[in-house]
PDB file of the backbone (N, CA, C, O) and the ligand in Angstrom, with CONECT records:
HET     ZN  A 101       1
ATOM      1  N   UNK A   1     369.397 134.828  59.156  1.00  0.00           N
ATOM      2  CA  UNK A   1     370.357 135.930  59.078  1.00  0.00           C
ATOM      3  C   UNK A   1     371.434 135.791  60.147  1.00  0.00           C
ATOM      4  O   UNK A   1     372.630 135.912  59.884  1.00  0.00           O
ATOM      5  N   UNK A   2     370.982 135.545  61.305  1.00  0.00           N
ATOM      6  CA  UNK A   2     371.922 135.525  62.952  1.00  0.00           C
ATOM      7  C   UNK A   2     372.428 133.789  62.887  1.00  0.00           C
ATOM      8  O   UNK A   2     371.837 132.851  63.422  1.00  0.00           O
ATOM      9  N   UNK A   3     373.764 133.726  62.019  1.00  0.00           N
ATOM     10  CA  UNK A   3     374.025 132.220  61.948  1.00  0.00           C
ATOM     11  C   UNK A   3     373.930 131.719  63.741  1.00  0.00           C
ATOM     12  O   UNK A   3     373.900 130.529  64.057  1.00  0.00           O
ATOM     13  N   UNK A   4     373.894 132.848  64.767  1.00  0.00           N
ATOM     14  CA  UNK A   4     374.429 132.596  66.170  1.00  0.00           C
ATOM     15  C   UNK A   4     373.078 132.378  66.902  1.00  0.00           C
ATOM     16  O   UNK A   4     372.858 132.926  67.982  1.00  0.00           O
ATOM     17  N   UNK A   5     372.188 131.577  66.301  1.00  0.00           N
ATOM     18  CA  UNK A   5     370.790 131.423  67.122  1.00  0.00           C
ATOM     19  C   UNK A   5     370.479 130.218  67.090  1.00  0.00           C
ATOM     20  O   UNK A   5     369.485 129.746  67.642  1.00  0.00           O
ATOM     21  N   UNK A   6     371.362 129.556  66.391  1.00  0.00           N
ATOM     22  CA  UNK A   6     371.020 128.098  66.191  1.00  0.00           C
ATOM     23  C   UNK A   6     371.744 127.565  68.058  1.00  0.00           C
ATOM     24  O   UNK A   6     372.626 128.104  68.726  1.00  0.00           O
ATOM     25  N   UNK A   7     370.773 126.179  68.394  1.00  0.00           N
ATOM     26  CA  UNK A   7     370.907 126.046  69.818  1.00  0.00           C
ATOM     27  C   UNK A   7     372.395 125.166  69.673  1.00  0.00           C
ATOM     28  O   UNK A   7     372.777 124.486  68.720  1.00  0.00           O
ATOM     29  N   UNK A   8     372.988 125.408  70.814  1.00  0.00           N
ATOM     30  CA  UNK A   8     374.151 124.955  70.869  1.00  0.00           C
ATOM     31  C   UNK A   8     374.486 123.080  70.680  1.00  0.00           C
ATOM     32  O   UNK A   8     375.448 122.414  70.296  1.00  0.00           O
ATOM     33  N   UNK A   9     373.112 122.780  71.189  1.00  0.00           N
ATOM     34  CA  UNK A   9     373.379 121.232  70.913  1.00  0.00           C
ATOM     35  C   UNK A   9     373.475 121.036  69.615  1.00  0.00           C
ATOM     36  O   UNK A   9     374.310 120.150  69.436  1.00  0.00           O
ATOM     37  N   UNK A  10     372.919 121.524  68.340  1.00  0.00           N
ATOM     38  CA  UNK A  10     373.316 121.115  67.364  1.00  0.00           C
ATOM     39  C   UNK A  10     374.799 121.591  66.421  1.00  0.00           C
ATOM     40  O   UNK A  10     375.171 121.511  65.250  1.00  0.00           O
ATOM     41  N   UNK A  11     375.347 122.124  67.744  1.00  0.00           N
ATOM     42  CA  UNK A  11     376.960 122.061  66.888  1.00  0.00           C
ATOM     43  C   UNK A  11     377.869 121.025  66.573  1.00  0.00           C
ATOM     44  O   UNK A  11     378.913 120.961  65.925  1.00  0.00           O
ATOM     45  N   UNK A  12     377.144 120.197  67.244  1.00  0.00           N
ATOM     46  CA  UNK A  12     378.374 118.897  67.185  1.00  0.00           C
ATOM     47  C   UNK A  12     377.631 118.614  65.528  1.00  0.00           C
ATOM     48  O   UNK A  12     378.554 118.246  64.802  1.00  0.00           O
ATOM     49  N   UNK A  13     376.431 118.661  64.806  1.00  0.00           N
ATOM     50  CA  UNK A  13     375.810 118.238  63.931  1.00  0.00           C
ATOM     51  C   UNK A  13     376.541 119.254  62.645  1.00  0.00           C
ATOM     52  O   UNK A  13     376.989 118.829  61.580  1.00  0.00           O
ATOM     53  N   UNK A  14     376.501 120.865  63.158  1.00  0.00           N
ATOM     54  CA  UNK A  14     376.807 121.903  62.256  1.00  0.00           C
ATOM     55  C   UNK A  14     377.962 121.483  61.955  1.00  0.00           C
ATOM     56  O   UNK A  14     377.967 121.018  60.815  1.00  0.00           O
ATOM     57  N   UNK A  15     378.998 121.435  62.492  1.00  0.00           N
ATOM     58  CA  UNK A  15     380.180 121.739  62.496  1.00  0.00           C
ATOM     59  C   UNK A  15     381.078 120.160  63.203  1.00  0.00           C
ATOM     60  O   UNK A  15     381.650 120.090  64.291  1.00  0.00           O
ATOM     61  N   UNK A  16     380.939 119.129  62.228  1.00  0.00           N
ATOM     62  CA  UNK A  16     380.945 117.785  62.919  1.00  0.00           C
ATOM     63  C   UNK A  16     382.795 117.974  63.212  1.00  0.00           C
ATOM     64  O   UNK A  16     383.410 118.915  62.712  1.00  0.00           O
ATOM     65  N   UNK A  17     383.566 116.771  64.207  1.00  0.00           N
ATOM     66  CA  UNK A  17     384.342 117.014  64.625  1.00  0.00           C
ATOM     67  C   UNK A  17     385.087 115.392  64.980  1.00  0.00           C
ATOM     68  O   UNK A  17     384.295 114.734  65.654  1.00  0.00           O
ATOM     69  N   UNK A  18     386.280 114.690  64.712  1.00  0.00           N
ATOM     70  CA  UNK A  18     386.604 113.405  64.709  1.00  0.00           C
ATOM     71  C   UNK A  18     386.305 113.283  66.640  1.00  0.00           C
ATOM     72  O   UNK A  18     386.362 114.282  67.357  1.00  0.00           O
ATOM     73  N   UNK A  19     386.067 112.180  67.059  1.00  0.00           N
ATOM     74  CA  UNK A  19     386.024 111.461  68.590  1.00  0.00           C
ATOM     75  C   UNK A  19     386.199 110.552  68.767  1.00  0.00           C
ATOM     76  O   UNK A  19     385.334 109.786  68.343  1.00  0.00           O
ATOM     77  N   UNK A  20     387.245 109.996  69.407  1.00  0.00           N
ATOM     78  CA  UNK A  20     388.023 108.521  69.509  1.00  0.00           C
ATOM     79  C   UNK A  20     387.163 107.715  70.340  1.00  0.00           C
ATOM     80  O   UNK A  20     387.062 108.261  71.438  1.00  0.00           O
ATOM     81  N   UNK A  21     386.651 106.888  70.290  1.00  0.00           N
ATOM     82  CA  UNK A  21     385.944 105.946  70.915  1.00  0.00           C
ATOM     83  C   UNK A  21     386.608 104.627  70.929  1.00  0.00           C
ATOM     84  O   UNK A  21     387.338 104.266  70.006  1.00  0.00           O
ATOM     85  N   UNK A  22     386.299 103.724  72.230  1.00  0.00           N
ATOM     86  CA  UNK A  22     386.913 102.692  72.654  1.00  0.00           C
ATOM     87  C   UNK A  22     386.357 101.704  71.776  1.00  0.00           C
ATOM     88  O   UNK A  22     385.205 101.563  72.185  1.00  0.00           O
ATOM     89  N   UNK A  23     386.556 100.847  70.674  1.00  0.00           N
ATOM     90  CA  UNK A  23     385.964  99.960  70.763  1.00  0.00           C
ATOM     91  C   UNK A  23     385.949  98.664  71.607  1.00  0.00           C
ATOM     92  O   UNK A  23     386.829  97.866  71.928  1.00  0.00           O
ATOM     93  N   UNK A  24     384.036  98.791  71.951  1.00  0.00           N
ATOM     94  CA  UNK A  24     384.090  97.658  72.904  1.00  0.00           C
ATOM     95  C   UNK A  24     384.415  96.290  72.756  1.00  0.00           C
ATOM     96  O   UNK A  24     384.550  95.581  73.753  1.00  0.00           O
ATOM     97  N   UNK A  25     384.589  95.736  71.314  1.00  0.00           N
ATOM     98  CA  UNK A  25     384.941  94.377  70.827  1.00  0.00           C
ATOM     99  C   UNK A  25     386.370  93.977  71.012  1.00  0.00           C
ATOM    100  O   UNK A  25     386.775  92.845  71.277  1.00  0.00           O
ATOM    101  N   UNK A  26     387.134  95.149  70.821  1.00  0.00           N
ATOM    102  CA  UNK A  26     388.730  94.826  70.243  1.00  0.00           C
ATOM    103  C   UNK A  26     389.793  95.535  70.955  1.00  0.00           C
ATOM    104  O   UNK A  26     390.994  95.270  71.006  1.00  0.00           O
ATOM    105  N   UNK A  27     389.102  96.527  71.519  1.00  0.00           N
ATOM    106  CA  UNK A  27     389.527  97.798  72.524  1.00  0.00           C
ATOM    107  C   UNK A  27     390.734  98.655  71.569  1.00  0.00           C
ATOM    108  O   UNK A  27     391.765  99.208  71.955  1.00  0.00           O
ATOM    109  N   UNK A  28     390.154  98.521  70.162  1.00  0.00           N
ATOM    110  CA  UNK A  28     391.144  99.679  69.294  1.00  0.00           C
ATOM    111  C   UNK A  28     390.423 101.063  69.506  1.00  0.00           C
ATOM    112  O   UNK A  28     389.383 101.204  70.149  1.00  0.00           O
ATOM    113  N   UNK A  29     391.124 102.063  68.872  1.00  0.00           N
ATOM    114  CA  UNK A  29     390.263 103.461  68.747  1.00  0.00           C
ATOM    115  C   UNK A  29     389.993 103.542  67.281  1.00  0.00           C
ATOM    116  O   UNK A  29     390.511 103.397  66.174  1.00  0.00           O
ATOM    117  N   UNK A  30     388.793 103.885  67.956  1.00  0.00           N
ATOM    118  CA  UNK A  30     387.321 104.463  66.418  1.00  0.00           C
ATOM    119  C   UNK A  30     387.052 105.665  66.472  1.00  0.00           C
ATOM    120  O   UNK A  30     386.388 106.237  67.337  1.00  0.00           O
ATOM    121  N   UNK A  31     387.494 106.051  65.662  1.00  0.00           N
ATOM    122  CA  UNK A  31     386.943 107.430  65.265  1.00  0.00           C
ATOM    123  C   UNK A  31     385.154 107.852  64.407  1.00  0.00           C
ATOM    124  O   UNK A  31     384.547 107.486  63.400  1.00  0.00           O
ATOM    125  N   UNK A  32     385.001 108.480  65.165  1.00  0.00           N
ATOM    126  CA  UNK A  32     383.608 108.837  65.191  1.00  0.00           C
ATOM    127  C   UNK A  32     383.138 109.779  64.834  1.00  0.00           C
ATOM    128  O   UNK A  32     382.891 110.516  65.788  1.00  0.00           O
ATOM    129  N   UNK A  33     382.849 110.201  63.872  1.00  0.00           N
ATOM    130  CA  UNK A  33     382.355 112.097  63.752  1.00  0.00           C
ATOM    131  C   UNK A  33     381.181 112.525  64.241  1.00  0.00           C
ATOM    132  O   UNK A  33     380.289 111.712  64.002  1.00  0.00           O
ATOM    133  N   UNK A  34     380.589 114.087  65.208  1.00  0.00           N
ATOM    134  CA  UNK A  34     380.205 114.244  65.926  1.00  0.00           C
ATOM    135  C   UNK A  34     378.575 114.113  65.551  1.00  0.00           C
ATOM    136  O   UNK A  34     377.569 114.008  66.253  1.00  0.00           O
ATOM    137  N   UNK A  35     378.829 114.177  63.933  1.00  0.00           N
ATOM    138  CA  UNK A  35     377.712 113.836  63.113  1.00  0.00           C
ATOM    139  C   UNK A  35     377.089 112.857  62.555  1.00  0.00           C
ATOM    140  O   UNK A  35     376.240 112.836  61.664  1.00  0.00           O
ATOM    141  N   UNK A  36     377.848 111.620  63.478  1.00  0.00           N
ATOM    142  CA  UNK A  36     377.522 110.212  63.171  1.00  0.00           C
ATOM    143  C   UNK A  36     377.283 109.405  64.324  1.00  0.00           C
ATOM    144  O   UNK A  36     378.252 109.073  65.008  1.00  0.00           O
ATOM    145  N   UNK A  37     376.093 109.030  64.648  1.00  0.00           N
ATOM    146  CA  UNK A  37     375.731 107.960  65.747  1.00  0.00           C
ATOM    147  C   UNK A  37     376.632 107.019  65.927  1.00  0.00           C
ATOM    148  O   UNK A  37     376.966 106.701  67.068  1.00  0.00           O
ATOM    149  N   UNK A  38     377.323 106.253  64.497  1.00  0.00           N
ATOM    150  CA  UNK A  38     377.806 105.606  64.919  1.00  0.00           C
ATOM    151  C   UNK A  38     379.153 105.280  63.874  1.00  0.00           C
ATOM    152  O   UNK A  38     379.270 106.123  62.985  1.00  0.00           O
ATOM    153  N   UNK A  39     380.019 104.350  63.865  1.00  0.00           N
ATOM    154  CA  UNK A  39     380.794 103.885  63.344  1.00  0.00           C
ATOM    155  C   UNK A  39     381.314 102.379  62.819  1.00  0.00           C
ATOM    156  O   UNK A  39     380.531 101.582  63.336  1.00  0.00           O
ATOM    157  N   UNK A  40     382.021 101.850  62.243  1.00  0.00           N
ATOM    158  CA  UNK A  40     382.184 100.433  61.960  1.00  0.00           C
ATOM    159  C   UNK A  40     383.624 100.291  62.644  1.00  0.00           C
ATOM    160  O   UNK A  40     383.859 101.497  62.570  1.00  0.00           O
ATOM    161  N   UNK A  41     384.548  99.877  63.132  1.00  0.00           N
ATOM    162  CA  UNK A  41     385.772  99.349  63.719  1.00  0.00           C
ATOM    163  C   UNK A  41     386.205  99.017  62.578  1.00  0.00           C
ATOM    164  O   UNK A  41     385.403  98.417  61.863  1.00  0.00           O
ATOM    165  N   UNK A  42     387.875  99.344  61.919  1.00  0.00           N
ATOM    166  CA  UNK A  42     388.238  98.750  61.197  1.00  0.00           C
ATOM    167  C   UNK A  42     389.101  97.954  61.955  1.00  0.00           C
ATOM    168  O   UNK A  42     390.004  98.789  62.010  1.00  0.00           O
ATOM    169  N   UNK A  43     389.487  97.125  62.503  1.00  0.00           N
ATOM    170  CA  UNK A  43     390.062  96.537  63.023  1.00  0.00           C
ATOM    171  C   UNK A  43     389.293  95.068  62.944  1.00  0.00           C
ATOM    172  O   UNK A  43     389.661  94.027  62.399  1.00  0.00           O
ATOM    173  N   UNK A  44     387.886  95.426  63.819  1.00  0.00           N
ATOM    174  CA  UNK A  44     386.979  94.095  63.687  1.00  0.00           C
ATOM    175  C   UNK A  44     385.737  93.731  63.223  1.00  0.00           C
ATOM    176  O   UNK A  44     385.163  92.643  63.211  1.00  0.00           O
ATOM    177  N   UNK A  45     385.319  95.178  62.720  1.00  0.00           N
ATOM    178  CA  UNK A  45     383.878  95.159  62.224  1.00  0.00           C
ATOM    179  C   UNK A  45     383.310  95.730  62.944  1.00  0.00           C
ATOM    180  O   UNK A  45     382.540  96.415  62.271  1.00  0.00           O
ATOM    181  N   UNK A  46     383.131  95.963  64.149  1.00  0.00           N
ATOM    182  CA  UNK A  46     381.615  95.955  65.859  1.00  0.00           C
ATOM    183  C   UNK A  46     381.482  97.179  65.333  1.00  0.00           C
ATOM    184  O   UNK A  46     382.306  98.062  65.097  1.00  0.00           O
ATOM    185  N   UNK A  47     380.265  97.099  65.175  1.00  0.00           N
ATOM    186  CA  UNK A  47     379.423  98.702  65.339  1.00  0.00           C
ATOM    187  C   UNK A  47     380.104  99.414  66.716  1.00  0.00           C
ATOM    188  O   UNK A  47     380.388  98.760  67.720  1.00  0.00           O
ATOM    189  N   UNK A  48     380.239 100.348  66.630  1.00  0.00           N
ATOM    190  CA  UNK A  48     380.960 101.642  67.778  1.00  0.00           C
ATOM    191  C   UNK A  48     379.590 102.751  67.834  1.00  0.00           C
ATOM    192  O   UNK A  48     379.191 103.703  67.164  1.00  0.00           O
ATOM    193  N   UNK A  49     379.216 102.104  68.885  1.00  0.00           N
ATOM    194  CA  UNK A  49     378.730 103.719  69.143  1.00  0.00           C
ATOM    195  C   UNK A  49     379.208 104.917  70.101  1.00  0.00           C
ATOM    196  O   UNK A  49     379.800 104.830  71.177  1.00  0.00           O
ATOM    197  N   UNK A  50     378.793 106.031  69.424  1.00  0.00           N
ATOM    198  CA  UNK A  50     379.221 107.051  70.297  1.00  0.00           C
ATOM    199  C   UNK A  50     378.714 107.179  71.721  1.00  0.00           C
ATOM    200  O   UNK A  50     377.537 106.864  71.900  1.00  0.00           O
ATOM    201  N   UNK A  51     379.455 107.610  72.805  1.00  0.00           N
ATOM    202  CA  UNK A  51     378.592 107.806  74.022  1.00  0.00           C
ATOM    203  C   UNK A  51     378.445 109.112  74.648  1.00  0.00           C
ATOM    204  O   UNK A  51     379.230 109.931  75.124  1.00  0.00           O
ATOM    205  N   UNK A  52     376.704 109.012  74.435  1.00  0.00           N
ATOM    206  CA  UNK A  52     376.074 110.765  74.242  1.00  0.00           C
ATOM    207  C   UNK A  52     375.241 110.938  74.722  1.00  0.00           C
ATOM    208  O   UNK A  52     374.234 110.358  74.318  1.00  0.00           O
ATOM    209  N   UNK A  53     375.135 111.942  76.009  1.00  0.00           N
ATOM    210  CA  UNK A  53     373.826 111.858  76.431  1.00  0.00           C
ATOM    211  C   UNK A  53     372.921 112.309  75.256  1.00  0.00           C
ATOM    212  O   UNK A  53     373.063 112.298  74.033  1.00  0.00           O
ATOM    213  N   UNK A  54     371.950 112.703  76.084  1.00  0.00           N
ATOM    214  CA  UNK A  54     370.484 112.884  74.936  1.00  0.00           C
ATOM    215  C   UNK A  54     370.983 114.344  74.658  1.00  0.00           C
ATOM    216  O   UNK A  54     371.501 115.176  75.403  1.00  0.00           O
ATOM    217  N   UNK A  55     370.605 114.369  73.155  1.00  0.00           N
ATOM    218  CA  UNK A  55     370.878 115.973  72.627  1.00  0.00           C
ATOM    219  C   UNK A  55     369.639 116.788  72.288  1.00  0.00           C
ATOM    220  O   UNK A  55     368.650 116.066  72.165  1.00  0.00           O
ATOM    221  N   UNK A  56     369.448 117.855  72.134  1.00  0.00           N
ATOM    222  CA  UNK A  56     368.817 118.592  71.554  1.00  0.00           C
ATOM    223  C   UNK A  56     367.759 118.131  70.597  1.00  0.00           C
ATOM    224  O   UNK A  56     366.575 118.456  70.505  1.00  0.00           O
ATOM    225  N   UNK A  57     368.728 117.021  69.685  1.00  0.00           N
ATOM    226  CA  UNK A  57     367.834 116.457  68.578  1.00  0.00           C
ATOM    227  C   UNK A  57     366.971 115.700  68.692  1.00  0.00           C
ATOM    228  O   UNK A  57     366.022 115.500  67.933  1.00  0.00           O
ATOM    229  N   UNK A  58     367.339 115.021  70.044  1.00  0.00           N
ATOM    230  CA  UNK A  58     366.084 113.937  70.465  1.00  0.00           C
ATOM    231  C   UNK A  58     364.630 114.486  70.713  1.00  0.00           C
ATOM    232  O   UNK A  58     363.477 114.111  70.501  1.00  0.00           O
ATOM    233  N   UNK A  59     365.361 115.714  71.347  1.00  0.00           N
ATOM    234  CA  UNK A  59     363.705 116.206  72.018  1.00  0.00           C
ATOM    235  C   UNK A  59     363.131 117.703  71.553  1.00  0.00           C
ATOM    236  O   UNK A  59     362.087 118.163  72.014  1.00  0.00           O
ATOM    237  N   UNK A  60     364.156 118.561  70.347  1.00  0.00           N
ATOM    238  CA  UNK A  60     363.671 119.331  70.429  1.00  0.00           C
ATOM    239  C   UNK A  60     363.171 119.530  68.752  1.00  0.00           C
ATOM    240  O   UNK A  60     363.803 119.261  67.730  1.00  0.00           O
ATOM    241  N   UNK A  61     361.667 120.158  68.929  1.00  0.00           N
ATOM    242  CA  UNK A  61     361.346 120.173  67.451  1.00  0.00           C
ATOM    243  C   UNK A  61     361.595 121.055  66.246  1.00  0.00           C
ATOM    244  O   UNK A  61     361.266 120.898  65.070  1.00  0.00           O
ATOM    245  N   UNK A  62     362.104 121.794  66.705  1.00  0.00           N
ATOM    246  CA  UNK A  62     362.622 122.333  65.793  1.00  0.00           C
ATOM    247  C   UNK A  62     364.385 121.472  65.093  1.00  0.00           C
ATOM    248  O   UNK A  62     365.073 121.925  64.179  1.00  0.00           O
ATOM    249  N   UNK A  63     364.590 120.530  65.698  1.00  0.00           N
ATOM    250  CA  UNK A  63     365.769 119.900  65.575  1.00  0.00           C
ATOM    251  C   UNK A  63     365.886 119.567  64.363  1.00  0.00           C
ATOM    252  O   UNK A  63     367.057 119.461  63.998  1.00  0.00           O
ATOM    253  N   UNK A  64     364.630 119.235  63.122  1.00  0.00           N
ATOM    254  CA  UNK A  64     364.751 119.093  61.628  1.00  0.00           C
ATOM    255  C   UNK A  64     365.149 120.499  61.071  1.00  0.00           C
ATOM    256  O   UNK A  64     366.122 120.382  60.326  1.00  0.00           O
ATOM    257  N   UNK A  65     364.694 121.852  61.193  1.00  0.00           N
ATOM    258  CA  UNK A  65     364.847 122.648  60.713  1.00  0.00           C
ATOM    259  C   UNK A  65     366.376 122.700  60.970  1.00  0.00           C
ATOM    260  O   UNK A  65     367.206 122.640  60.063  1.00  0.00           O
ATOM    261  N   UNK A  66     366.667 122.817  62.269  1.00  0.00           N
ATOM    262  CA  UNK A  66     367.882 123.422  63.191  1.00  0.00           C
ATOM    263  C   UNK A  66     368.865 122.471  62.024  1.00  0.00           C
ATOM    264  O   UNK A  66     369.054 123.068  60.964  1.00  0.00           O
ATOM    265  N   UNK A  67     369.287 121.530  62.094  1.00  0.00           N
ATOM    266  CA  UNK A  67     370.661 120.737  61.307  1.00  0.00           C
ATOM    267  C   UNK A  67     370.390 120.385  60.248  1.00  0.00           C
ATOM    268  O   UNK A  67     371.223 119.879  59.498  1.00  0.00           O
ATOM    269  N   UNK A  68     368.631 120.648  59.803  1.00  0.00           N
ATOM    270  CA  UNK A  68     368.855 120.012  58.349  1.00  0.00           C
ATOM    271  C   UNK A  68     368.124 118.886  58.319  1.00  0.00           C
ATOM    272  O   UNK A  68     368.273 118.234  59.352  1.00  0.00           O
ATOM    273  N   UNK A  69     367.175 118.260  57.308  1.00  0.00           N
ATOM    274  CA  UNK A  69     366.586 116.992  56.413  1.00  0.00           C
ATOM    275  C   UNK A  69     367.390 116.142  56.825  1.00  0.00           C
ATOM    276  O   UNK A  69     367.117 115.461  57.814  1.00  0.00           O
ATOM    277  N   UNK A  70     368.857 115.970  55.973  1.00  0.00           N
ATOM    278  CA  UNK A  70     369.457 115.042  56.008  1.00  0.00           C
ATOM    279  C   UNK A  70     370.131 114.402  57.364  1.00  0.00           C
ATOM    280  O   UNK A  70     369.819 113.400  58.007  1.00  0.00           O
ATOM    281  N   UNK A  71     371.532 115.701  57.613  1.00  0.00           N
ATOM    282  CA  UNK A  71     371.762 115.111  59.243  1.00  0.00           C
ATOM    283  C   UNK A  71     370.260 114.379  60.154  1.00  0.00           C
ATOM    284  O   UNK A  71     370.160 113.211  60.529  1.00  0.00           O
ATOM    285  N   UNK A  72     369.623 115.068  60.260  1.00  0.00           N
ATOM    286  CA  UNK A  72     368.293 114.723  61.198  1.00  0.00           C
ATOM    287  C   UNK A  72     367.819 113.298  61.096  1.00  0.00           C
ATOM    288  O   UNK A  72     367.542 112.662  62.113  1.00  0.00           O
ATOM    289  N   UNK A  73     367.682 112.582  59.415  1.00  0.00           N
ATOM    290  CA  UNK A  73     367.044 111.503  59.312  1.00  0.00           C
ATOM    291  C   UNK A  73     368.548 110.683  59.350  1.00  0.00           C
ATOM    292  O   UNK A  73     368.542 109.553  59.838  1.00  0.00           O
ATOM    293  N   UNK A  74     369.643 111.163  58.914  1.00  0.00           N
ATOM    294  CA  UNK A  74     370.892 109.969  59.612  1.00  0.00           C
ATOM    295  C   UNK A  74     370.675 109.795  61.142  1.00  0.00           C
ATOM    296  O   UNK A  74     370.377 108.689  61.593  1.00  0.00           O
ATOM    297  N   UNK A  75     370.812 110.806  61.884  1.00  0.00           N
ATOM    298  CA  UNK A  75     371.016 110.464  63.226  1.00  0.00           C
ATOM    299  C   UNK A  75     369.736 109.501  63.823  1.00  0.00           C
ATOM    300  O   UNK A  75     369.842 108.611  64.668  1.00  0.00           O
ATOM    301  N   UNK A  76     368.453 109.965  63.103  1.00  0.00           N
ATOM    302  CA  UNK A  76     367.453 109.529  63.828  1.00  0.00           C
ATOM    303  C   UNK A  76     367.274 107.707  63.578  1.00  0.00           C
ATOM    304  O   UNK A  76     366.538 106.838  64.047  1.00  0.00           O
ATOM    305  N   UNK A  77     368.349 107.749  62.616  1.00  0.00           N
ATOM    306  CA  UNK A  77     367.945 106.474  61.486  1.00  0.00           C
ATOM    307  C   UNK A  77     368.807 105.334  62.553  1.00  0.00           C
ATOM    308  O   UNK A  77     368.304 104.226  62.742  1.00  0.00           O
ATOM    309  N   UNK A  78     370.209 105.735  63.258  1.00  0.00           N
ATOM    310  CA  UNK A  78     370.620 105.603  63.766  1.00  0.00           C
ATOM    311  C   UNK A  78     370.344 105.115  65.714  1.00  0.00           C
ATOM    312  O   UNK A  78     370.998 104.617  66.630  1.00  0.00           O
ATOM    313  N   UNK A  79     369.616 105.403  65.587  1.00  0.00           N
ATOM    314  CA  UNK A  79     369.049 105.539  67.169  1.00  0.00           C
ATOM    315  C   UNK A  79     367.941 104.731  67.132  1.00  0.00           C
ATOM    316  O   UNK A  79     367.750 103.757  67.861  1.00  0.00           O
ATOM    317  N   UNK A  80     367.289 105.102  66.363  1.00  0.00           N
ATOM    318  CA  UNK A  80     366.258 104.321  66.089  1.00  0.00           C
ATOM    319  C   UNK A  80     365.999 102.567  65.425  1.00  0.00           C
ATOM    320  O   UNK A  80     365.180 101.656  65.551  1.00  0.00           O
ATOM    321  N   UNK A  81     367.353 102.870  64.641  1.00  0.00           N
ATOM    322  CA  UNK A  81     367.242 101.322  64.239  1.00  0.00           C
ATOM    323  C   UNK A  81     368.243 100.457  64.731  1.00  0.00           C
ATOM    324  O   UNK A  81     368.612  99.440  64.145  1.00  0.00           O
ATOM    325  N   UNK A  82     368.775 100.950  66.040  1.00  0.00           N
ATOM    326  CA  UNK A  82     369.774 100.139  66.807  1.00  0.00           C
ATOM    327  C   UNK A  82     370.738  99.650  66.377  1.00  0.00           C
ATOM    328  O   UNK A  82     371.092 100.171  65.319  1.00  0.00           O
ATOM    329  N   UNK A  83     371.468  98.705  66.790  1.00  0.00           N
ATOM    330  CA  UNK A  83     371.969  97.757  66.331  1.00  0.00           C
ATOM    331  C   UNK A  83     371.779  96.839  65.188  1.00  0.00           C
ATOM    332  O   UNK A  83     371.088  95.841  65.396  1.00  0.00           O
ATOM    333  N   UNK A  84     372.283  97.020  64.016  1.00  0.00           N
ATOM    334  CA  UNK A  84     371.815  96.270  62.643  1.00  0.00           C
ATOM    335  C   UNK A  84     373.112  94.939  62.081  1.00  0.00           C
ATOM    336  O   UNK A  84     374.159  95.083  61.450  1.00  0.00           O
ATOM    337  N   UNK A  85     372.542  93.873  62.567  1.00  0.00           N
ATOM    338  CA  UNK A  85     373.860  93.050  62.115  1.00  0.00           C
ATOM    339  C   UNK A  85     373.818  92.413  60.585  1.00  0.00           C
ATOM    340  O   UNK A  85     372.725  92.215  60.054  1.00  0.00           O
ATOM    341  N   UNK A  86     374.803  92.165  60.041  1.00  0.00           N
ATOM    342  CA  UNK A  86     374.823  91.816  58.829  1.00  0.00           C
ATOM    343  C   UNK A  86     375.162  90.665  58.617  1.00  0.00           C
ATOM    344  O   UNK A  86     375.210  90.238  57.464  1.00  0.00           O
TER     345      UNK A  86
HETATM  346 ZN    ZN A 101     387.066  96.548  67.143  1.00  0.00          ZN2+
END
């Protein structure tokens, strides 16, 4: 009912938001949404990741309910499976 109880770390997830990130390969800007671990560079390909401390989602359990099935298993899918080269 109280949309205003959800914990604040998962706003960047609720309510995702563009974030320019350096890429470290090419040093272009990547845009990143606040709801995405990570990104691809169009410029050169390099995975971009965002730089984030630890959120809410890492450690708190209610963090599946809080953003959701889906966000939850992207981000986690993300963190968890590192770096994936192709
Ligand atoms: Zn690049």
């Amino acid at each position: 009912m109280a949309p205003d109880k959800f914990c604040p770390g998962s706003t960047n997830v609720r309510t995702p938001t563009p974030e320019s990130v350096t890429c470290l390969n090419c040093g272009d800007e990547v845009e990143i949404w606040t709801d995405e671990p990570k990104a691809t560079c169009p410029s050169c390909g390099h995975n971009v990741f965002r730089e984030q401390a630890p959120t809410c989602i890492d450690w708190c359990k209610f963090a599946r309910q809080c953003i959701g099935d889906e966000a939850y298993e992207r981000l986690k899918e993300g963190k968890i499976g590192g770096v994936q080269n192709h």
